[in-house]
N, CA and C atoms of all chains as a GROMACS GRO file, in nm:
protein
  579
    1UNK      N    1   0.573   1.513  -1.047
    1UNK     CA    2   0.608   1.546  -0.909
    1UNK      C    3   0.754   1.586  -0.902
    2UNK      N    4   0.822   1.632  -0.805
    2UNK     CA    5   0.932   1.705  -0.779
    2UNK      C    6   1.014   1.612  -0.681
    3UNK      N    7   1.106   1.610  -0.636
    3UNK     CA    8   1.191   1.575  -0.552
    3UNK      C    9   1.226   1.680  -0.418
    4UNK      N   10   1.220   1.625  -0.334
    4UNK     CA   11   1.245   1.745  -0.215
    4UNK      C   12   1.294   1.684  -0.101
    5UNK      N   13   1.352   1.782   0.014
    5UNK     CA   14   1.379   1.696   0.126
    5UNK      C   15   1.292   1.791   0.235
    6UNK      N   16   1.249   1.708   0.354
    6UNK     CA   17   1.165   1.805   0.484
    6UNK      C   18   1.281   1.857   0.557
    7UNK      N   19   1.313   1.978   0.573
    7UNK     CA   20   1.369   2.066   0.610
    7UNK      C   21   1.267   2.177   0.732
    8UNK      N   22   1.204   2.140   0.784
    8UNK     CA   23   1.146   2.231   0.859
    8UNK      C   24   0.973   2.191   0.840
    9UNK      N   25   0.874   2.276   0.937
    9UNK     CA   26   0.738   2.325   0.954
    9UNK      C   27   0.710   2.428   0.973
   10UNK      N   28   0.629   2.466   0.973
   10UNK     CA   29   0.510   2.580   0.972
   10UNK      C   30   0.382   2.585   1.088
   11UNK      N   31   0.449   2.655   1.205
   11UNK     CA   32   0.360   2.659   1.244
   11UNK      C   33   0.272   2.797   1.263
   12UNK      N   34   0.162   2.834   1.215
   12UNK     CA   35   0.055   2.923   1.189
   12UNK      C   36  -0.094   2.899   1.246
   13UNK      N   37  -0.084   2.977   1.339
   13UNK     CA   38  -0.219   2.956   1.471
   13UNK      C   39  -0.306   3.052   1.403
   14UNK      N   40  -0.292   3.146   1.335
   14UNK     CA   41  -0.355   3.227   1.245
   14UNK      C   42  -0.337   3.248   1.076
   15UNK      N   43  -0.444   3.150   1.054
   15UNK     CA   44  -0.482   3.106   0.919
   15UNK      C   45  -0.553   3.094   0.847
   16UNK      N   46  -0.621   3.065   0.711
   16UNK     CA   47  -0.734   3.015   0.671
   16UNK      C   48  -0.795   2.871   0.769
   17UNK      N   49  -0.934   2.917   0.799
   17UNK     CA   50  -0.957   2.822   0.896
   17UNK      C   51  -0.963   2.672   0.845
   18UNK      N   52  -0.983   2.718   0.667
   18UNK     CA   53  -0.973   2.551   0.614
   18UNK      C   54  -0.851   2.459   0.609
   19UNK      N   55  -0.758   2.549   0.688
   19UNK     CA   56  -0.581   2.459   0.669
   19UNK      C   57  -0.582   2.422   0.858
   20UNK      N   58  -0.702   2.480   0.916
   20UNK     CA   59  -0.711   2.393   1.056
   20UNK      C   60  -0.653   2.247   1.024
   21UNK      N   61  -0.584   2.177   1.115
   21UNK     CA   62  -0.484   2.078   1.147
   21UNK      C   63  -0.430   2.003   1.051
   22UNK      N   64  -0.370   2.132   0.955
   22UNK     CA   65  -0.275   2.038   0.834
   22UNK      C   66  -0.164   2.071   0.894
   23UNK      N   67  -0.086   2.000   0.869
   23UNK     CA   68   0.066   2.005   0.886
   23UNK      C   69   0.102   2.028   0.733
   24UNK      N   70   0.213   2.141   0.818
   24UNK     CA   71   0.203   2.237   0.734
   24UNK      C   72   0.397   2.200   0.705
   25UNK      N   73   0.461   2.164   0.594
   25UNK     CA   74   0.608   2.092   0.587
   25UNK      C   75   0.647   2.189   0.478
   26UNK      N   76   0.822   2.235   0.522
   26UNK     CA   77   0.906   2.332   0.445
   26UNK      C   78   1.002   2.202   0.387
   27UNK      N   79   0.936   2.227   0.251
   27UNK     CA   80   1.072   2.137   0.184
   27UNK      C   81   1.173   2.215   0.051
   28UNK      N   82   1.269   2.168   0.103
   28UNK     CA   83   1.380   2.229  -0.028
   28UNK      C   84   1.388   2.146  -0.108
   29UNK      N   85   1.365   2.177  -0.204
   29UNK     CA   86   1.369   2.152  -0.333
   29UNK      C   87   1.527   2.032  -0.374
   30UNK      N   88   1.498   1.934  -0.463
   30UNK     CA   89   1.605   1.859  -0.475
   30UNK      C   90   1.590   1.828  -0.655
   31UNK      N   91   1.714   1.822  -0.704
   31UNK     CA   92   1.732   1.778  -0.847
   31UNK      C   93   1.752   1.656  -0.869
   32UNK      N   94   1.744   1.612  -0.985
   32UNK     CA   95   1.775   1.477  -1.016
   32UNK      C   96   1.872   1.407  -0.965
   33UNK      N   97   1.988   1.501  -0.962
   33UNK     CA   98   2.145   1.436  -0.909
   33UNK      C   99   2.109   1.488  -0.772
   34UNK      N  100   2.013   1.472  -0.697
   34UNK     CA  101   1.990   1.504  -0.556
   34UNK      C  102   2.051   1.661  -0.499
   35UNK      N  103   2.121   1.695  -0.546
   35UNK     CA  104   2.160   1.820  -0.536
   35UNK      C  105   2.040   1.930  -0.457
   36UNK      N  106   2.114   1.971  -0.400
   36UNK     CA  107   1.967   2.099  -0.308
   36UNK      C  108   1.960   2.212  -0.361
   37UNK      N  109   1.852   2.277  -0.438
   37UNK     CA  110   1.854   2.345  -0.464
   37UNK      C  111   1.805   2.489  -0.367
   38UNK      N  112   1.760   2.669  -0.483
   38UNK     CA  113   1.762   2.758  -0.381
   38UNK      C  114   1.618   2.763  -0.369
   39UNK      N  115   1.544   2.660  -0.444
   39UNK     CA  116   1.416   2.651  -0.407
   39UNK      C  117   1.322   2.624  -0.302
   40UNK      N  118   1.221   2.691  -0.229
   40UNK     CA  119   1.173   2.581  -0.130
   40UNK      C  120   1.010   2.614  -0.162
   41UNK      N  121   0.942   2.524  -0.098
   41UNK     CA  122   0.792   2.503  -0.107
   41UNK      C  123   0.734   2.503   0.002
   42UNK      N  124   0.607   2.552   0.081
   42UNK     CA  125   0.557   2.539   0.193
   42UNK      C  126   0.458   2.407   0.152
   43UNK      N  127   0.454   2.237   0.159
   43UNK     CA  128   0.401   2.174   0.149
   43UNK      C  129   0.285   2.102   0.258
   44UNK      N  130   0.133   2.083   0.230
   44UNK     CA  131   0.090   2.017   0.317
   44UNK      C  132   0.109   1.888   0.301
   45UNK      N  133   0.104   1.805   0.403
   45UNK     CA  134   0.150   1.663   0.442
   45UNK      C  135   0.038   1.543   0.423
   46UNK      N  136   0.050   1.460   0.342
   46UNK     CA  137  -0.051   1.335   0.326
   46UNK      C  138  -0.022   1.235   0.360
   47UNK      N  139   0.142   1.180   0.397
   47UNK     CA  140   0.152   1.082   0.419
   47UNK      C  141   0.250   1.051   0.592
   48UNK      N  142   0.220   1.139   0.664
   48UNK     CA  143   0.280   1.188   0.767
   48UNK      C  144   0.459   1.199   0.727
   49UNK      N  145   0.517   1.253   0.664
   49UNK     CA  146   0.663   1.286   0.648
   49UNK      C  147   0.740   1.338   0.732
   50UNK      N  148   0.847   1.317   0.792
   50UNK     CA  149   0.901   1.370   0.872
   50UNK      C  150   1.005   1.440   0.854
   51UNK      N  151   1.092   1.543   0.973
   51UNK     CA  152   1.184   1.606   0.902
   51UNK      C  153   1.315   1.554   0.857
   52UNK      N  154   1.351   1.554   0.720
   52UNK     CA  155   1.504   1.489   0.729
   52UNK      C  156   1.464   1.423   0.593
   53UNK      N  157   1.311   1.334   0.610
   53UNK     CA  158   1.314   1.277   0.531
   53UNK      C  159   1.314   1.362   0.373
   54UNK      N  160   1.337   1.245   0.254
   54UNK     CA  161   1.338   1.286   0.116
   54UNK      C  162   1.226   1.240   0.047
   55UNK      N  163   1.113   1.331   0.004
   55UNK     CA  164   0.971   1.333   0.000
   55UNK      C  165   0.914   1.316  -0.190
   56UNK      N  166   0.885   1.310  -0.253
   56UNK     CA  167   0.771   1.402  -0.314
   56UNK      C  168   0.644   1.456  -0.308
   57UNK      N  169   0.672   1.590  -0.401
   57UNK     CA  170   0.546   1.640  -0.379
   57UNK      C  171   0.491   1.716  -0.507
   58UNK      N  172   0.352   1.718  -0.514
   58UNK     CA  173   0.277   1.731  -0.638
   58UNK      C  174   0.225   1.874  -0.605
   59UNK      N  175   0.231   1.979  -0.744
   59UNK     CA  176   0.181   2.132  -0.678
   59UNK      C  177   0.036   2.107  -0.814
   60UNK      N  178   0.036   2.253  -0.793
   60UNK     CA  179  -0.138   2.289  -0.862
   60UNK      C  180  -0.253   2.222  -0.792
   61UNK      N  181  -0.339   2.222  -0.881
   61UNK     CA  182  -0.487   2.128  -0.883
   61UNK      C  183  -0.499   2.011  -0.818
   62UNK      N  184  -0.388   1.916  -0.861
   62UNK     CA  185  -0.341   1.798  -0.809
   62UNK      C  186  -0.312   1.804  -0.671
   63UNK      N  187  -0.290   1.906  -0.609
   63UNK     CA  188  -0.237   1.888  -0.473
   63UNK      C  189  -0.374   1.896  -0.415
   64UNK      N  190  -0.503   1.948  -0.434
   64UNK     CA  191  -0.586   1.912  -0.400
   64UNK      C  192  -0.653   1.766  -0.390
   65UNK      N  193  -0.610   1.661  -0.445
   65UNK     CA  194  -0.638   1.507  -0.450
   65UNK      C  195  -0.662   1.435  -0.361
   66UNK      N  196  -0.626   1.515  -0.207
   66UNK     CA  197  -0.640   1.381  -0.105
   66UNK      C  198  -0.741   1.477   0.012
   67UNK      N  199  -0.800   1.328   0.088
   67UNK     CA  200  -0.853   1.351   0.206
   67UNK      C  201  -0.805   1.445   0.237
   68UNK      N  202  -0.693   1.523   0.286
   68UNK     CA  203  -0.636   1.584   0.362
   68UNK      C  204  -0.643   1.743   0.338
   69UNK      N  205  -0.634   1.742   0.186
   69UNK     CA  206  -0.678   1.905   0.137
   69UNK      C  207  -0.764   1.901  -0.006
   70UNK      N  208  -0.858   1.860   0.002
   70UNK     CA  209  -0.987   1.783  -0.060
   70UNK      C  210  -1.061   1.963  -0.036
   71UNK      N  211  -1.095   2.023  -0.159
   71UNK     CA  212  -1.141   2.220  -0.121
   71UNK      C  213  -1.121   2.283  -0.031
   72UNK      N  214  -0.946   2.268   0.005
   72UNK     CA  215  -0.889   2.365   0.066
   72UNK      C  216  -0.772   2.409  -0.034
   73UNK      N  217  -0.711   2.545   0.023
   73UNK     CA  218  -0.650   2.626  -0.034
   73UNK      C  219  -0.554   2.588  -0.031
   74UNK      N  220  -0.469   2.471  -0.134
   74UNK     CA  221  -0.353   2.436  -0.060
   74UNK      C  222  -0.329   2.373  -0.239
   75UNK      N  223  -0.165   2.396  -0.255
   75UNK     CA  224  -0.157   2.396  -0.431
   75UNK      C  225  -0.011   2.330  -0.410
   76UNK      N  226  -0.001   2.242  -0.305
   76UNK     CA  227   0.177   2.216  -0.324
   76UNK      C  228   0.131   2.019  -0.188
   77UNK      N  229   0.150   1.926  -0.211
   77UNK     CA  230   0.098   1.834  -0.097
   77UNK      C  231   0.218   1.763  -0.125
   78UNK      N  232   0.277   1.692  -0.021
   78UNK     CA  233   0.404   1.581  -0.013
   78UNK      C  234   0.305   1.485  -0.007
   79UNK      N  235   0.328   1.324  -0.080
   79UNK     CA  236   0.255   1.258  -0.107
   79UNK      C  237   0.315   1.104  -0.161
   80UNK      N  238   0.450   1.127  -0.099
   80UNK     CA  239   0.581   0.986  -0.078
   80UNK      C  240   0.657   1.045  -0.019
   81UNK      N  241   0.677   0.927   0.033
   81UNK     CA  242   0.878   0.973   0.100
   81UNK      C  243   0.944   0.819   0.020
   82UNK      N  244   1.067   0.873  -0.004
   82UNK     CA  245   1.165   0.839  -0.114
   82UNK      C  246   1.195   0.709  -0.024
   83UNK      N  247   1.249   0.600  -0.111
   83UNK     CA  248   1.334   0.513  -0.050
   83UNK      C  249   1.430   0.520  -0.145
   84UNK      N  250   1.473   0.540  -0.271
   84UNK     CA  251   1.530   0.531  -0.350
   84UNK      C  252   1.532   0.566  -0.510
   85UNK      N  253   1.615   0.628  -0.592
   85UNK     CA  254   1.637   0.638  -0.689
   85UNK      C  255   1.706   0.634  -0.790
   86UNK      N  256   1.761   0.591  -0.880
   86UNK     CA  257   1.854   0.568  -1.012
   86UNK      C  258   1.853   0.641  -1.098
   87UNK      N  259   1.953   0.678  -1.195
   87UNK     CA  260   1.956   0.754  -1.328
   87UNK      C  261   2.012   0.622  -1.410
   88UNK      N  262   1.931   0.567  -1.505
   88UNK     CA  263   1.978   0.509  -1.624
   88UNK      C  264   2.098   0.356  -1.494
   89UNK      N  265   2.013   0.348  -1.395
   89UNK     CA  266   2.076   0.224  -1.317
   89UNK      C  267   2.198   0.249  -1.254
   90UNK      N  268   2.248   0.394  -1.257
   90UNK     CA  269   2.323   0.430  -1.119
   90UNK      C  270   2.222   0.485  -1.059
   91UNK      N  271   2.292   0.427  -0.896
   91UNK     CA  272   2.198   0.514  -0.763
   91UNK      C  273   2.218   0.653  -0.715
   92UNK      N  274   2.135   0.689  -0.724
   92UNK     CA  275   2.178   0.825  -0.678
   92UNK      C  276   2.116   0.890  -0.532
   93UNK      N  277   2.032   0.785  -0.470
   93UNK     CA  278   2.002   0.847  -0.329
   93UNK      C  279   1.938   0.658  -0.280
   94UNK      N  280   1.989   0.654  -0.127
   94UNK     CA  281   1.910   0.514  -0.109
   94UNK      C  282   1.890   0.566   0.050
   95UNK      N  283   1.801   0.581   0.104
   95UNK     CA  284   1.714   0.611   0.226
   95UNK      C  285   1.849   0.565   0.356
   96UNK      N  286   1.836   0.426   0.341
   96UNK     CA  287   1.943   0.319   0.420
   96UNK      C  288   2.086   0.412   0.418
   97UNK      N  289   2.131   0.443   0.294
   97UNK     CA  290   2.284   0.486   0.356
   97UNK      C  291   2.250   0.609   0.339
   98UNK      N  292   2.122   0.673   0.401
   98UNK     CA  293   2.136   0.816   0.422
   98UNK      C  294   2.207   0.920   0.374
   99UNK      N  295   2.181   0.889   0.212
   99UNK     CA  296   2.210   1.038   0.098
   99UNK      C  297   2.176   0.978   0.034
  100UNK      N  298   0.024   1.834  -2.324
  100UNK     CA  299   0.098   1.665  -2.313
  100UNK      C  300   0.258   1.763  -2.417
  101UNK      N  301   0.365   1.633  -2.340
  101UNK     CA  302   0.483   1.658  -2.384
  101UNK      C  303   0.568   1.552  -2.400
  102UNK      N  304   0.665   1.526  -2.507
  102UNK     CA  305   0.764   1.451  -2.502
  102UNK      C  306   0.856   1.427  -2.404
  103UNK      N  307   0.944   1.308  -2.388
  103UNK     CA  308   1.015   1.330  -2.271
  103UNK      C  309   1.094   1.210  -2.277
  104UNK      N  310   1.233   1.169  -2.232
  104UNK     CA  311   1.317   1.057  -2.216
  104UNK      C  312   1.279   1.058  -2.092
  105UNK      N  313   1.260   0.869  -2.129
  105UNK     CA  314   1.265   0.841  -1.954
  105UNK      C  315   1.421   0.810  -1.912
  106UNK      N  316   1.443   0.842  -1.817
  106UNK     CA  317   1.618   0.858  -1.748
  106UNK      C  318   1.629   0.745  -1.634
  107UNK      N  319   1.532   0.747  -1.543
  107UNK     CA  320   1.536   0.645  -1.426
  107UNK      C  321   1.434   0.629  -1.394
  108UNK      N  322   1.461   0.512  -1.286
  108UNK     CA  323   1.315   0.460  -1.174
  108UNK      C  324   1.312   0.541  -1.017
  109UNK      N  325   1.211   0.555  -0.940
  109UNK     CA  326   1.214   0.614  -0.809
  109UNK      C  327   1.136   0.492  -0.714
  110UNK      N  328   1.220   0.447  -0.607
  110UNK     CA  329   1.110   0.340  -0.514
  110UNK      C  330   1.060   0.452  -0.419
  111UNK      N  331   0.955   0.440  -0.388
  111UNK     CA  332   0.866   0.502  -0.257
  111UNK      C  333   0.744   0.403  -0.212
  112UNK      N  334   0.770   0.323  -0.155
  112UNK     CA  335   0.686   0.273  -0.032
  112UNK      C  336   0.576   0.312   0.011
  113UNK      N  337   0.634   0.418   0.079
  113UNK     CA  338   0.522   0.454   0.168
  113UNK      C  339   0.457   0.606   0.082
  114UNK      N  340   0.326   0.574  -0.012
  114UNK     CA  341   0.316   0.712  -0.066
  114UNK      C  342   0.180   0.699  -0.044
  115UNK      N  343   0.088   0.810  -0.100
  115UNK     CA  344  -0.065   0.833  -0.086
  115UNK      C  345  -0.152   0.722  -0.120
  116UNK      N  346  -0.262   0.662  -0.033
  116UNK     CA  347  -0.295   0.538  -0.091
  116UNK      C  348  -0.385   0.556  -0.164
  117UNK      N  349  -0.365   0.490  -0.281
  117UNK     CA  350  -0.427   0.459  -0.424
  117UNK      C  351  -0.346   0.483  -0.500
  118UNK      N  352  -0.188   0.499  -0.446
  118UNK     CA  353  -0.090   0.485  -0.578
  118UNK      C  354   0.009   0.376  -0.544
  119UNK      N  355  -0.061   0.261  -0.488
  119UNK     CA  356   0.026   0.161  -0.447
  119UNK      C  357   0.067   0.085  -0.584
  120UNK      N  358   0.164   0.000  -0.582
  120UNK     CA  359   0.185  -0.033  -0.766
  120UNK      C  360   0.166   0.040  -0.858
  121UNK      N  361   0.168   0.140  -0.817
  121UNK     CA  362   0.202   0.246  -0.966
  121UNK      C  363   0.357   0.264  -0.948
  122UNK      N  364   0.437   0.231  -1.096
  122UNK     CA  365   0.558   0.260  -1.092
  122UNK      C  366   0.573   0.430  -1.078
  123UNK      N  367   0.693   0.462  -1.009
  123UNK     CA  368   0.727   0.638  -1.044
  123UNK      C  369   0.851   0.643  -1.123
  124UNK      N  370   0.867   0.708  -1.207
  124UNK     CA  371   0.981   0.734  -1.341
  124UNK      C  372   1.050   0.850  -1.331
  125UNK      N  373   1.174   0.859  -1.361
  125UNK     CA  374   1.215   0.990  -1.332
  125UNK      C  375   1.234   1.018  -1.515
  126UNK      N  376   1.177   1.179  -1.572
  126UNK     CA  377   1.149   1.147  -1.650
  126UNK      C  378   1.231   1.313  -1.755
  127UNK      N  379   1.306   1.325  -1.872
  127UNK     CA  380   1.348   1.428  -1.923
  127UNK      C  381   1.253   1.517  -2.010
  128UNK      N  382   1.192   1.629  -1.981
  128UNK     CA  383   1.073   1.680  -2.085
  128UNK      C  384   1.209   1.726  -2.201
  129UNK      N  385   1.138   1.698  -2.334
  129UNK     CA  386   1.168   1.737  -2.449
  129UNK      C  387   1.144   1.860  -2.514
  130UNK      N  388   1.224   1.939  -2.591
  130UNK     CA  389   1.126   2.051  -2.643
  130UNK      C  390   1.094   1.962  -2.803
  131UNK      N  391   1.107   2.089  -2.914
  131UNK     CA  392   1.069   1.987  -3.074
  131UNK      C  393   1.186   1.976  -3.094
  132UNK      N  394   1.269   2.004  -3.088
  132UNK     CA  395   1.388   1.931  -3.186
  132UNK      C  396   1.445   1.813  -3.036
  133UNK      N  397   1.397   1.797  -2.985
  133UNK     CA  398   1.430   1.644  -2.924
  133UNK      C  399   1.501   1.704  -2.817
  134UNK      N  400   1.570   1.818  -2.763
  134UNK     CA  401   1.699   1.842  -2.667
  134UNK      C  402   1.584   1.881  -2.536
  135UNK      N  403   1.698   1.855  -2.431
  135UNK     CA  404   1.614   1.873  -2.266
  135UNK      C  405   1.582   2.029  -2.262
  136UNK      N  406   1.432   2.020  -2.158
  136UNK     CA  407   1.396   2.122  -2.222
  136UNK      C  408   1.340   2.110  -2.026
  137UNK      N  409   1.390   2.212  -1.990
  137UNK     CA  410   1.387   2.204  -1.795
  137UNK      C  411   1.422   2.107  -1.758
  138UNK      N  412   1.377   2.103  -1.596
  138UNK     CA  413   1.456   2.011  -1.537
  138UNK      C  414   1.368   1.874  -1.550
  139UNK      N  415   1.422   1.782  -1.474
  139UNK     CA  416   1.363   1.641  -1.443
  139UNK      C  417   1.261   1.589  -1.379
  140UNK      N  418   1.180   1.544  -1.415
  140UNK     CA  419   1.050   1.516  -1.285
  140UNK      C  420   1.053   1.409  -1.254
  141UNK      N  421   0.906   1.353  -1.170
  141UNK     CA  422   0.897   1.237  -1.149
  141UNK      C  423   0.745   1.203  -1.231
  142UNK      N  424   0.724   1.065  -1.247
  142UNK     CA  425   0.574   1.101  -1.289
  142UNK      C  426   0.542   0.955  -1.273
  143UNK      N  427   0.391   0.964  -1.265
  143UNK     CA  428   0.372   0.761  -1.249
  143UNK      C  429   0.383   0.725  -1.370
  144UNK      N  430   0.454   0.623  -1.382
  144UNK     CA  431   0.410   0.506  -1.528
  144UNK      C  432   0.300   0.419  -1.551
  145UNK      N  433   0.213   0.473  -1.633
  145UNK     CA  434   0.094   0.362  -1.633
  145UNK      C  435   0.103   0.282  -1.787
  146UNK      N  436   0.260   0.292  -1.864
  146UNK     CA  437   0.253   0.214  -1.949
  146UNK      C  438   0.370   0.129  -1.901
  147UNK      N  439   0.428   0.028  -1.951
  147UNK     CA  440   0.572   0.000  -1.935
  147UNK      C  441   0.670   0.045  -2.000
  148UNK      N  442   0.727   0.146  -1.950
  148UNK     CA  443   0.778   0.237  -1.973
  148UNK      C  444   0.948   0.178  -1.868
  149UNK      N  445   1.041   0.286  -1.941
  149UNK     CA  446   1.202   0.221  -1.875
  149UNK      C  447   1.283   0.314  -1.942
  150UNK      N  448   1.377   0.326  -1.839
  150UNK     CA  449   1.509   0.426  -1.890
  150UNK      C  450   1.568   0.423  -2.032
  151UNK      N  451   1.544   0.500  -2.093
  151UNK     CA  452   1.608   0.484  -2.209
  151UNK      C  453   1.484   0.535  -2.324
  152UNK      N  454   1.345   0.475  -2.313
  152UNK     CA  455   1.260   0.514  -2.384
  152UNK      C  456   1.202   0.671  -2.423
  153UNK      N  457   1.134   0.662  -2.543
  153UNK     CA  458   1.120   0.837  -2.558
  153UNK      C  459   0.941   0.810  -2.558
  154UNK      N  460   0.888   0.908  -2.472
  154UNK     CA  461   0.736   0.850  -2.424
  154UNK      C  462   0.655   1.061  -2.420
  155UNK      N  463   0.539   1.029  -2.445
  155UNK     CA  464   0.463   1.176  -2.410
  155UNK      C  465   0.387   1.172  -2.266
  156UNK      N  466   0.388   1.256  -2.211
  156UNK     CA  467   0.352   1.263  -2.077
  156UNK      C  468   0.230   1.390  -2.089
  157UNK      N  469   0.130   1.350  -1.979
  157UNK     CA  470   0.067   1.478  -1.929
  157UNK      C  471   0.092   1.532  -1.831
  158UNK      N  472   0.042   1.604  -1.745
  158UNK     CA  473   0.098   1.688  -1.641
  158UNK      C  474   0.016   1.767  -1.614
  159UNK      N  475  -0.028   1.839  -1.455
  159UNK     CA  476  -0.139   1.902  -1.423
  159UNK      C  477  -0.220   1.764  -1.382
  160UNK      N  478  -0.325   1.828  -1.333
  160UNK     CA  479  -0.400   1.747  -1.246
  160UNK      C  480  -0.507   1.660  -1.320
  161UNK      N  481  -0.480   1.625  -1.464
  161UNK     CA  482  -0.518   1.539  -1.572
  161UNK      C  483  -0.426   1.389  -1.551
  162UNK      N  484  -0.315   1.450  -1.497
  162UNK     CA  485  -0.256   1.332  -1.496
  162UNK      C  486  -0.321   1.247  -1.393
  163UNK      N  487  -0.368   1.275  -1.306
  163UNK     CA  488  -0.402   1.182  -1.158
  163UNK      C  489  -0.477   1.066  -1.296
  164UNK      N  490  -0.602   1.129  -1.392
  164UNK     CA  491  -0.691   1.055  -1.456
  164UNK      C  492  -0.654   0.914  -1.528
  165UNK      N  493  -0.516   0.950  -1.545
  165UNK     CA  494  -0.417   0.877  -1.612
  165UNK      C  495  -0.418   0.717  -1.503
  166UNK      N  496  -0.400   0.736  -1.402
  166UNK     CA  497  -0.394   0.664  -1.300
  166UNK      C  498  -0.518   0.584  -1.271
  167UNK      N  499  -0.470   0.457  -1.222
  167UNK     CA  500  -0.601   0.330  -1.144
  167UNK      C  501  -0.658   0.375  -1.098
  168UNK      N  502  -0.655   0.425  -0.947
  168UNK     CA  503  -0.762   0.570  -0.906
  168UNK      C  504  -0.727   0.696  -0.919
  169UNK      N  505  -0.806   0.756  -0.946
  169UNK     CA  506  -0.814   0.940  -1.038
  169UNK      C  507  -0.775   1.005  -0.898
  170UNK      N  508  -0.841   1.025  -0.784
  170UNK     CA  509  -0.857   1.098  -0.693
  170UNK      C  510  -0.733   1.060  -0.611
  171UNK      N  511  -0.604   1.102  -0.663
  171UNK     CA  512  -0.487   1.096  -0.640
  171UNK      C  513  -0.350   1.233  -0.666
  172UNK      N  514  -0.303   1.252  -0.575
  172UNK     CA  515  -0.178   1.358  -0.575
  172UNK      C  516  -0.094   1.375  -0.691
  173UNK      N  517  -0.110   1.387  -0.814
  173UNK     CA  518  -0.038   1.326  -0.893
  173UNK      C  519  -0.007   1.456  -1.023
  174UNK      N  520   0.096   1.468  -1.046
  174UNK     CA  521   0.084   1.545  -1.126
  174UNK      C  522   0.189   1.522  -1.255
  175UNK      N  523   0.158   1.421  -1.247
  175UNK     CA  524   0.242   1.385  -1.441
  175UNK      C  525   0.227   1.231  -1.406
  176UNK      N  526   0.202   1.178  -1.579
  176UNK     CA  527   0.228   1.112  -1.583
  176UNK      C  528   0.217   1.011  -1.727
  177UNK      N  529   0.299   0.939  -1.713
  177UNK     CA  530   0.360   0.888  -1.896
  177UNK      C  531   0.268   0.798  -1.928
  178UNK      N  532   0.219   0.817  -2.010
  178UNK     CA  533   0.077   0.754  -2.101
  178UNK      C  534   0.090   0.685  -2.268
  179UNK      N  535   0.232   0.721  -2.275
  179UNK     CA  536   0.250   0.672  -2.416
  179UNK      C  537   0.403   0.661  -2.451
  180UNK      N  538   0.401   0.588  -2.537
  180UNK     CA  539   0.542   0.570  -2.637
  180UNK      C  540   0.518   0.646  -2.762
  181UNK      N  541   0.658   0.661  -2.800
  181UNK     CA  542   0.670   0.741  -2.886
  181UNK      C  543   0.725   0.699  -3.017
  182UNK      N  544   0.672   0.655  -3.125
  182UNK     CA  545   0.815   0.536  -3.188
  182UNK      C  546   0.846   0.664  -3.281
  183UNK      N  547   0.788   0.765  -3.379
  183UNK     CA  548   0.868   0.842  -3.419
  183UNK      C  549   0.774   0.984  -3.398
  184UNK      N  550   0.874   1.057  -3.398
  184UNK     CA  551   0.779   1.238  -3.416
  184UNK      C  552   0.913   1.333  -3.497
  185UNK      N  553   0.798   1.374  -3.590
  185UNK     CA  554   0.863   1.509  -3.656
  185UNK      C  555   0.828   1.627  -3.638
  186UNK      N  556   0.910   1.684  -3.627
  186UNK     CA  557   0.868   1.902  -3.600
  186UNK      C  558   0.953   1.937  -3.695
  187UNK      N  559   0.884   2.058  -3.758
  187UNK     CA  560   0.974   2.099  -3.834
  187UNK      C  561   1.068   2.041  -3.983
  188UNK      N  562   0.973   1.926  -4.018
  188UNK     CA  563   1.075   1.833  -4.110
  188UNK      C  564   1.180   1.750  -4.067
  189UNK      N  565   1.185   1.747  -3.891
  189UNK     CA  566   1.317   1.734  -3.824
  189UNK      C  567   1.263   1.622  -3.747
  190UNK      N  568   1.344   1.486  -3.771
  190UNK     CA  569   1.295   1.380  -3.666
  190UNK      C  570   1.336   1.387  -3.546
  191UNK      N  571   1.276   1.357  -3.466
  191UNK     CA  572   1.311   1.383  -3.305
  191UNK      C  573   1.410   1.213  -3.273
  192UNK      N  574   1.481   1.202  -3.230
  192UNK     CA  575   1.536   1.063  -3.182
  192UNK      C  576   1.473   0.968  -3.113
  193UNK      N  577   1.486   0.840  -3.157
  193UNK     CA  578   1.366   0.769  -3.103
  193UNK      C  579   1.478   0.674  -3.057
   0.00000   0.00000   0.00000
């Protein structure tokens, strides 16, 4: 899985009818050292994520895995939101002090 | 499947259910001569696995299988230790 933050939605009233009431989440892409990258992903949402928050999300085959886009057309799903992470036991992002 | 240093841990709480107690690892893919080879992921640990170790991972939607329940978001994840590997006549660092 990838690191990302919710940066935005998608809203599309004209669509594949199988992405009817996914929420549809723009996340930018984040690196190990949290850093933002120029990447972004149009992700559907499994665990209701909100914007701001710092997510992962699983692409390909796998993003098909849940209730939510279970044979729909959908190859990218957020599927945590972060509380925290370390490199080798420095912190490098903690939810609480918001970075 | 690929080599990889594990580098760190990731907490997430609140993630897809059926990956509750699965640890997430932040994890370095390897190429053969042992050096980082792209960037960093995350992936579940279903061995005990910890920063510092050199472990092979799968990735793609094989990995969910890897996992307590299969029918999960998951796309890597570390399935093994590594105590030595050679490519090339060349030991990889363990």
């Amino acid at each position: 899985m990838l690191i990302g933050k919710v940066v935005g939605s998608v809203v599309a009233t004209r669509k594949d009818e199988k992405l009817e009431g996914r929420k549809l989440l723009v996340v930018q892409v984040h690196n190990h050292r949290n850093e933002p990258t120029e990447q972004y992903v149009v992700a559907a949402d499994s665990v209701q994520a909100g914007i701001g928050d710092m997510v992962l999300y699983a692409t390909g085959s796998s993003a098909r895995q849940t209730h939510a886009t279970e044979n729909r057309p959908v190859d990218a799903v957020v599927m945590a939101v972060v509380d925290s992470w370390d490199l080798g036991g420095d912190n490098v992002y903690e939810k609480w002090r918001g970075s | 499947m690929y080599l990889a240093r594990v580098t760190g841990r990731l907490v997430a709480a609140h993630k897809y259910e059926g990956l509750d107690g699965v640890p997430l690892q932040l994890i370095q893919p390897l190429d053969e001569r042992g050096l980082p080879m792209g960037g960093q992921l995350v992936a579940c640990a279903v061995i005990s696995s910890g920063p510092g170790d050199l472990v092979h991972f799968v990735d793609g939607r094989e990995a969910a299988l890897a996992c307590p329940k299969s029918f999960v978001p998951v796309d890597a994840a570390i399935i093994g230790f590594v105590e030595q590997a050679i490519a090339n006549g060349v030991r990889i660092g363990s």
